[in-house]
C-alpha positions as CSV (number, residue, x, y, z in Angstrom):
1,X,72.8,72.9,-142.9
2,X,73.5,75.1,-139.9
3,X,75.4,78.2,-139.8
4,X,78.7,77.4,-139.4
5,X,81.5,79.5,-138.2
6,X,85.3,78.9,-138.8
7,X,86.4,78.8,-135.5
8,X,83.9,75.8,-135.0
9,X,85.1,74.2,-138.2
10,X,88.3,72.3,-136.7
11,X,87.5,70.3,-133.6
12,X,91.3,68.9,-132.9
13,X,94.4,67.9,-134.3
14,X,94.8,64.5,-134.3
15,X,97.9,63.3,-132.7
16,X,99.0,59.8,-134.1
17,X,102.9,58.8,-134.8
18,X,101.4,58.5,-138.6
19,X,100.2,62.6,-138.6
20,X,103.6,63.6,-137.2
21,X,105.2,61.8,-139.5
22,X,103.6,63.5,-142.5
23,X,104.6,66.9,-140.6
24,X,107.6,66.5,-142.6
25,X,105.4,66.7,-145.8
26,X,103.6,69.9,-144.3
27,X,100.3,67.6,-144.1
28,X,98.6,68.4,-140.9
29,X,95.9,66.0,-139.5
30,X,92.4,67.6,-138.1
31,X,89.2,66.7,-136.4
32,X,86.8,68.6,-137.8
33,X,82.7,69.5,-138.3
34,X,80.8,66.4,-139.9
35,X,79.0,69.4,-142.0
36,X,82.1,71.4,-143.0
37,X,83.1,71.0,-146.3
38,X,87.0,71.5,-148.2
39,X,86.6,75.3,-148.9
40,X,85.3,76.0,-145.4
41,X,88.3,73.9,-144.0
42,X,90.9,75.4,-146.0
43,X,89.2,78.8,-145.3
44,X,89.1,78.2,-141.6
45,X,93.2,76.9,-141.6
46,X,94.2,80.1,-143.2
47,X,92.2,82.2,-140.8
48,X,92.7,80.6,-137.3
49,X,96.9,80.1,-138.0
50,X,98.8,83.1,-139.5
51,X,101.4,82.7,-142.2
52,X,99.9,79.7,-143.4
53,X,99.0,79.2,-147.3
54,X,96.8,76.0,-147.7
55,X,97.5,73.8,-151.1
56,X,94.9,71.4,-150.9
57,X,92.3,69.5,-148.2
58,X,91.9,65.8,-148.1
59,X,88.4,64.6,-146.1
60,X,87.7,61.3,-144.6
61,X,84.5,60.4,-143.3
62,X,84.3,58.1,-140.4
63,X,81.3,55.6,-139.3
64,X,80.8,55.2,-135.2
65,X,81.9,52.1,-134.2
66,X,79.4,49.5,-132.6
67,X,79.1,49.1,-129.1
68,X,77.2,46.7,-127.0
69,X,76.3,47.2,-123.6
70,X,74.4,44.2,-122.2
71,X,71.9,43.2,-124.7
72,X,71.9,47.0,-126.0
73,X,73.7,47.5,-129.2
74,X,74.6,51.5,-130.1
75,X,77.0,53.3,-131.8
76,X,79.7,56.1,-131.7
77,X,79.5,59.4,-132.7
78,X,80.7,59.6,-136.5
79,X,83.5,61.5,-137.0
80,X,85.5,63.7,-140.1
81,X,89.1,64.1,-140.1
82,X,91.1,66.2,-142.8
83,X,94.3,66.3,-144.3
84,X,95.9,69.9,-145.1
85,X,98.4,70.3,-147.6
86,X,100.4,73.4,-147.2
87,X,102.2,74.7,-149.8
88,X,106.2,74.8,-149.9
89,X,106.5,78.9,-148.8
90,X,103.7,78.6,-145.9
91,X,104.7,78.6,-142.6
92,X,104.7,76.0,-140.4
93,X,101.6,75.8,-137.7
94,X,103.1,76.7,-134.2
95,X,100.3,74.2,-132.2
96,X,102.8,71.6,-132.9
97,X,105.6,73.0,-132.7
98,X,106.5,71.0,-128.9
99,X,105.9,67.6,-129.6
């Protein structure tokens, strides 16, 4: 497994009306590295966003979706997205705080 660091742990948020409604929850929706695991995502939340206690990390792994191009079939790029819990006294993360 390569030498991961935890600024290159989260990729993205991901911005669907389903992730800003569970804002509300304090569940925050990520892109992050197909090799990172729960610990290094929780570790990377706390460290990249200040004030913010993580509760728990949800992961979902993501197959690339077929293409066909011509007689050429390929895929995607597979993706991992993740699910932070915050707990109730952790501040909110200020990347979404405008939309």
């Amino acid at each position: 497994m390569a030498d991961i660091k935890y600024y290159d742990v989260i990729l993205r948020p991901v911005i669907t009306e389903k992730s800003m409604n569970q804002m509300g929850e304090k569940k925050y929706t990520f892109y992050v590295h197909t090799d990172a695991n729960k610990s290094m995502i929780k570790e990377a939340v706390e460290k990249m966003f200040s004030g913010v206690k993580v509760a728990s990390v949800n992961t979902i792994n993501l197959d690339g979706k077929k293409k066909t191009r011509g007689r050429i079939v390929g895929t995607t790029a597979k993706t991992k997205k993740a699910i932070v819990q915050l707990t109730a006294d952790s501040a909110d993360i200020e990347i979404f705080a405008g939309l």
